[in-house]
N, C-alpha and C positions, 0 to 999 in steps of 0.2 A: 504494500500500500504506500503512495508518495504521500510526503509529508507537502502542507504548502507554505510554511516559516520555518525558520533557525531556531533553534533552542540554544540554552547555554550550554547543553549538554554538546556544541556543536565549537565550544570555543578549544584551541589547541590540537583543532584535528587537521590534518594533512588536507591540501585541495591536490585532487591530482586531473593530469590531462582523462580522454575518452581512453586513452592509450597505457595510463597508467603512469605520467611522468608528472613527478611533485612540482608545483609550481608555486607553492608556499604555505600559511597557517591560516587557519581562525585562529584572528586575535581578538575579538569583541563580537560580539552579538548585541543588538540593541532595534526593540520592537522589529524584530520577525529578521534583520537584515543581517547581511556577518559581513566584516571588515577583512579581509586578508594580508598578512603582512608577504607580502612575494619575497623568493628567493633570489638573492642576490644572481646567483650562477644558472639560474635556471634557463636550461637549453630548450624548455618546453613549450616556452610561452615564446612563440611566435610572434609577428604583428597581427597576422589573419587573427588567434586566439583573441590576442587586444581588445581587435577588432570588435570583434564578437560579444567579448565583456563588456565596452565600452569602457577598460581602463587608459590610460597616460600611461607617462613614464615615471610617475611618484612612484612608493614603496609601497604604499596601502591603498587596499581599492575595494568596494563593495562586491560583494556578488549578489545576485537576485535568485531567489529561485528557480528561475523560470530557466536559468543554467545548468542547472544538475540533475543530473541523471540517476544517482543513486547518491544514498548515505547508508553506511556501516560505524562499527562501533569506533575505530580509529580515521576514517578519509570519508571525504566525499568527492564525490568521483561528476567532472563535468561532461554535459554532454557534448558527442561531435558537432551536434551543428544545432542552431535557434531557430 
């Protein structure tokens, strides 16, 4: 069953590509939304990905649900395409 908000239970969990590459953490949850602090080195997060986020090139950026594909007890895992 998909969830359709973030919980806290969601902060310090891995975001990874559809592919399964880390592209950085939940660091904050706040009313339904999660914060991600991106990995410095991440070879994962392409521009197309970016793109698709709608992040910049800051450290921290939202995700929306409407991005992910699944959660598990450690990652949430994005989907390939919106």
């Amino acid at each position: 069953m998909a969830r359709t908000n973030f919980t806290d239970d969601d902060r310090n969990k891995d975001v990874v590509t559809a592919d399964g590459t880390r592209i950085g953490t939940v660091h904050d949850v706040n009313d339904g939304r999660a914060t991600v602090d991106r990995d410095n080195d991440s070879d994962g997060l392409t521009d197309k990905l970016k793109d698709m986020l709608g992040w910049g090139d800051d450290d921290s950026n939202e995700l929306r649900d409407e991005h992910v594909d699944s959660y598990d007890d450690d990652r949430i895992r994005l989907r390939r395409r919106v």
